[in-house]
C-alpha positions in Angstrom: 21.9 -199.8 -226.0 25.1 -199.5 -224.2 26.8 -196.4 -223.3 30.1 -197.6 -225.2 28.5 -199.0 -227.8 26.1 -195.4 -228.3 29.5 -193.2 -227.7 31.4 -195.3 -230.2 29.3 -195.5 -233.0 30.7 -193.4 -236.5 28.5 -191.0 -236.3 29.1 -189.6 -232.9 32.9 -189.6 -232.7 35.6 -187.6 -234.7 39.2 -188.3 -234.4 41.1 -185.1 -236.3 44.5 -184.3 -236.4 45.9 -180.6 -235.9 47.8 -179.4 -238.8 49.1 -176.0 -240.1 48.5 -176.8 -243.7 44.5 -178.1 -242.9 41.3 -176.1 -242.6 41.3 -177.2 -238.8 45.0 -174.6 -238.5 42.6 -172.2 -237.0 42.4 -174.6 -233.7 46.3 -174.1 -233.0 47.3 -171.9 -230.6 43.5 -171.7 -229.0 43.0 -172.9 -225.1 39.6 -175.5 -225.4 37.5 -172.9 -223.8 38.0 -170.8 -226.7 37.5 -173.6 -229.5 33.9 -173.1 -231.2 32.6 -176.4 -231.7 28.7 -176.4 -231.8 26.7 -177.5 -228.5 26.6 -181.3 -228.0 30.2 -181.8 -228.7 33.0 -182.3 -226.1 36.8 -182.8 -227.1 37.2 -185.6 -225.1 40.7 -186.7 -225.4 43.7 -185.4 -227.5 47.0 -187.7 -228.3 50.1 -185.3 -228.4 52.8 -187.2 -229.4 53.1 -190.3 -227.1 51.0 -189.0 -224.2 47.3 -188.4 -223.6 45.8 -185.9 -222.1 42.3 -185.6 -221.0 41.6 -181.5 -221.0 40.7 -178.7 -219.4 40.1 -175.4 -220.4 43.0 -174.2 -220.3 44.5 -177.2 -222.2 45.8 -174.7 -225.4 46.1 -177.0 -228.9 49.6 -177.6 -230.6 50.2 -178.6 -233.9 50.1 -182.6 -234.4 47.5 -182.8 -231.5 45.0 -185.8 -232.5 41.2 -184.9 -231.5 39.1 -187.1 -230.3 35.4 -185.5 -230.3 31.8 -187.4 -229.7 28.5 -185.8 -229.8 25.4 -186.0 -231.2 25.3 -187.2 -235.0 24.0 -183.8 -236.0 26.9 -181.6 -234.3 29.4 -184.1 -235.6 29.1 -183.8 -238.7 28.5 -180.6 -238.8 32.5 -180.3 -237.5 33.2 -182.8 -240.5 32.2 -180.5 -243.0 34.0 -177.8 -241.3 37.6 -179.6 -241.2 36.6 -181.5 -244.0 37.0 -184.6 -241.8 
């Protein structure tokens, strides 16, 4: 199988969007290195507003920020039930 077509498959990717009045409100204000998502998962890009940013550490999430996480099946949707995603 092909590394797109493996990273792109449902079950491996989770696109969430930040929002004070969701279960994921907990995530605003925190820099990425203090976000506990479970090993195997990796916030790989986040749309804010009309820009994308690929981040860091440091990269602290705002309300409106869209999520885009892959990892394995298993850790995914675990972070589905959590944000009820």
């Amino acid at each position: 199988m092909q590394l797109k077509e493996a990273l792109f498959r449902n079950e491996r990717i989770m696109v969430v969007t930040l929002a004070r009045d969701q279960d994921n409100s907990t995530l605003i204000g925190l820099r990425i290195r203090e976000v506990s998502f479970p090993d195997g998962t990796l916030i790989a890009m986040i749309r804010r507003g009309d820009e994308m940013v690929i981040p860091t550490g440091d990269t602290e999430l705002i309300d409106g920020d869209r999520l885009t996480v892959i990892g394995r099946p298993e850790e995914i949707s675990a972070l589905r039930n959590r944000y009820g995603v």
